[in-house]
N, C-alpha and C positions, 0 to 999 in steps of 0.2 A: 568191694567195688562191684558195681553192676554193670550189667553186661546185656549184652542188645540181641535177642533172638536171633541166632542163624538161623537164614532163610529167608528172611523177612524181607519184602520190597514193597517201596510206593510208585501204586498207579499213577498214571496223570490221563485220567478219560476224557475226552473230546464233550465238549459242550453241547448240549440235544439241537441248537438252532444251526446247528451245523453239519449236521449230522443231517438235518430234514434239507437244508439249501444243497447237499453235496448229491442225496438223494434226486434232486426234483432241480438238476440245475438246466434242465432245456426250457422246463416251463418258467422260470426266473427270467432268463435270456429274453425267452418270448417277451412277456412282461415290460423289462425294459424297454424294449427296441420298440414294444407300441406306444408306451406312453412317448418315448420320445418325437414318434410320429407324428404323433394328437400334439401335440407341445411346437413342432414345428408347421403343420399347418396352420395350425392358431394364428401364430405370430403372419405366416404367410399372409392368410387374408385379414387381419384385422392392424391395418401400420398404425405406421406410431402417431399416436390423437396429436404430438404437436403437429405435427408433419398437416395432420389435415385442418386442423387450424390456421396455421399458415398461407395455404391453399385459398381457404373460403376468405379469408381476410382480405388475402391481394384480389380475386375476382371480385369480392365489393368495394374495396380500394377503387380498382377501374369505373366500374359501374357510376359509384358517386361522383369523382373526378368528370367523367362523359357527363351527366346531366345537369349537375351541382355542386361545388367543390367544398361549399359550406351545409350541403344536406347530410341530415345522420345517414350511416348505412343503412340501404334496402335489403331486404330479402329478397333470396334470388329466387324467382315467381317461374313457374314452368307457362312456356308458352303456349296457348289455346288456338286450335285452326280454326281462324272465321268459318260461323256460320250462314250461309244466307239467310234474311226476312223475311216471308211469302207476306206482302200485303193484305191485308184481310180487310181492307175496308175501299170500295172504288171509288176511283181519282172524282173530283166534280169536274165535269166538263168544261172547256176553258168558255170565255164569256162571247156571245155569239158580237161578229163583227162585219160589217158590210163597207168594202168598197163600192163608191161609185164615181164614174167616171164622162164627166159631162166634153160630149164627145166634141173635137177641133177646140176646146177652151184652152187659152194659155199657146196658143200655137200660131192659129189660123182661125178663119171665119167657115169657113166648112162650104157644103154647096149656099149660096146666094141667088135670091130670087129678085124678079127684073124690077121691083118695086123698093131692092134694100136691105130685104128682110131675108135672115143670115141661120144659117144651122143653128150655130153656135147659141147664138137668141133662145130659141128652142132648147135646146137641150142642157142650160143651163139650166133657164125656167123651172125643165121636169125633175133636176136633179135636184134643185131647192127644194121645190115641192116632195118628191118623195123621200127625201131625208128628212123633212119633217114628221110626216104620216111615219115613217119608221121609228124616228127616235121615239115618239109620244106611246111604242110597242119596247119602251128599251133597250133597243137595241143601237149600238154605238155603230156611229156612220163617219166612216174617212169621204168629202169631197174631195174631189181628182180631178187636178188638168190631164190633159190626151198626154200629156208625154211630162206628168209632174214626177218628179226625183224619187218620191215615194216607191214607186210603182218598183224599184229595183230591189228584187226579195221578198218585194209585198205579200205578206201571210194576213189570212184573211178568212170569215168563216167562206164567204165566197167575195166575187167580185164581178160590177153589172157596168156594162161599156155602151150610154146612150148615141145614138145617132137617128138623124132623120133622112131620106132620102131625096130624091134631085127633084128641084122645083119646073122641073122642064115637062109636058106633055109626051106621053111616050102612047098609049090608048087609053081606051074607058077601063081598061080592066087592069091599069097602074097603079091600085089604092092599094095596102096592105102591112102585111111585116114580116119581116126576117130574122133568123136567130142562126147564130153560129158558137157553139162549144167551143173552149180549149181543147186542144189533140194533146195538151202535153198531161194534162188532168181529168181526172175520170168527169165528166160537168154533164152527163146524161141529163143525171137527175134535175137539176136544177133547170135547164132547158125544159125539158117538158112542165114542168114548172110553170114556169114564167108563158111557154107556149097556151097550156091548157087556163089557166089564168086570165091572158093578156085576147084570149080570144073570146071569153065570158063576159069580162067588162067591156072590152070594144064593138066587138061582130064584128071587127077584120078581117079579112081571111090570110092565113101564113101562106108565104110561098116560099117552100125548102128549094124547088128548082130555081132561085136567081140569085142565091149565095153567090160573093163573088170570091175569087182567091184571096182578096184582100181583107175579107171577113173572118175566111176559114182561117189565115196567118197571120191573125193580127198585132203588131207587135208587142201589144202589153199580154199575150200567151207567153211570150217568150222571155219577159221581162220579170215574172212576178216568181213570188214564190213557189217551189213544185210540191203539190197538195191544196195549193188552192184554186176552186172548181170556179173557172172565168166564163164570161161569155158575151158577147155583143147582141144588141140589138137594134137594129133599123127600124124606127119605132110606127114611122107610115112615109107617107110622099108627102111633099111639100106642095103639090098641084092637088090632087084631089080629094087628099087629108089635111090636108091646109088650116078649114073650119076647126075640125077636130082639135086640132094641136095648138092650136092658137089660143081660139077663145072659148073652146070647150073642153081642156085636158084634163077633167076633174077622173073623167072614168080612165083615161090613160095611166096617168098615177096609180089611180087605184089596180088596174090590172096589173101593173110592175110593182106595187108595194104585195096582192096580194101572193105572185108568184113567188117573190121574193122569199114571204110567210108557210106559203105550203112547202120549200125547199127545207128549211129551217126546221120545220115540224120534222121533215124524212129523218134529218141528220141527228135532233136531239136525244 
């Protein structure tokens, strides 16, 4: 019979991966607890792709619903803050336009001389006449009664208000003519205009001192558009411009079409 060594014993040694994790278990430790860190914020910012699916769906769900309920979905387009256009090309200036306004027509006869012979007569005449001589320069002309419906808002490149003065004998030194601006519109220019003009073709002489208040206020100032440059003119006396006006208006015309022309030229 055989018989088994006194003495003798079996090891059971420890496995070497175990031996090294037992050694080095704070660095293990570490180890773990950061990858689980890295693993939990992952998850933190990146949810779950259905979740944001969902989301973008029902936001273009609405969108198409609001504009079209049969359109395919839109992408949802980031918004752009208007920017303004600076023009780079200038406006054409609007097209020039002349009232005029044949003064007492549509209303009344105006002053009346002892023979019959009426404002109105006159200053029709001249408004015929220089709407002619103007349009034949292009330029588009409104005829105007004294108090026609027009006139309420009237815009205009400007606007010229004929009249004659009184057929009555006042002295030898009652020939002439008068000019009166709008106060509510800048009308300088156009007045000297028509003054330095209307004194070339006639040899009238102006008298700024016999404006009357009813010239300086006259109602179609007050009536017309505000920007358009008005003004009246008393264009001579019915006693010792009589000739003149009657049956020699050709330079009359001409001196209120040409003022007319020099205003026009300032503004274009």
């Amino acid at each position: 019979m055989t018989s088994r060594p006194s003495g003798s014993r079996i090891k059971n040694e420890t496995p070497f991966i175990l031996k090294v994790l037992r050694r080095n278990v704070s660095i293990v430790a570490f180890l773990v607890v950061a990858m689980s860190g890295m693993i939990a914020v992952y998850w933190y910012f990146n949810p779950n792709p259905a979740s944001v699916e969902a989301v973008t769906g029902a936001v273009a769900a609405e969108s198409r619903d609001f504009f079209d309920p049969d359109a395919p979905l839109a992408p949802i387009l980031k918004p752009v803050k208007p920017v303004p256009v600076t023009q780079r090309t200038q406006q054409s200036p609007p097209p020039l336009r002349i009232g005029l306004i044949a003064g007492h027509r549509g209303n009344d006869s105006g002053t009346e001389c002892e023979d019959g012979l009426t404002e109105v007569e006159i200053t029709s005449d001249l408004v015929e006449k220089l709407a002619t001589v103007l349009r034949e320069s292009g330029i588009r002309i409104d005829s105007l009664d004294e108090f026609d419906p027009r006139l309420n808002n009237y815009f205009a490149t400007a606007l010229m208000s004929i009249h004659v003065d009184s057929c009555d004998y006042v002295n030898d030194l009652a020939t002439g003519f008068k000019i009166s601006g709008s106060p509510y519109t800048d009308s300088s220019q156009f007045s000297i205009c028509v003054q330095q003009a209307y004194v070339e073709a006639t040899n009238l002489p102006y008298h700024p001192n016999s404006i009357t208040p009813h010239m300086a206020d006259y109602h179609a100032f007050r009536e017309i558009s505000p920007g358009t440059p008005a003004l009246i003119i008393e264009v001579g006396f019915l006693h010792l411009d009589r000739d003149r006006l009657v049956n020699d208006s050709e330079d009359v015309v001409n001196g209120l079409a040409d003022g007319i022309l020099c205003y026009l030229e300032e503004v274009r």
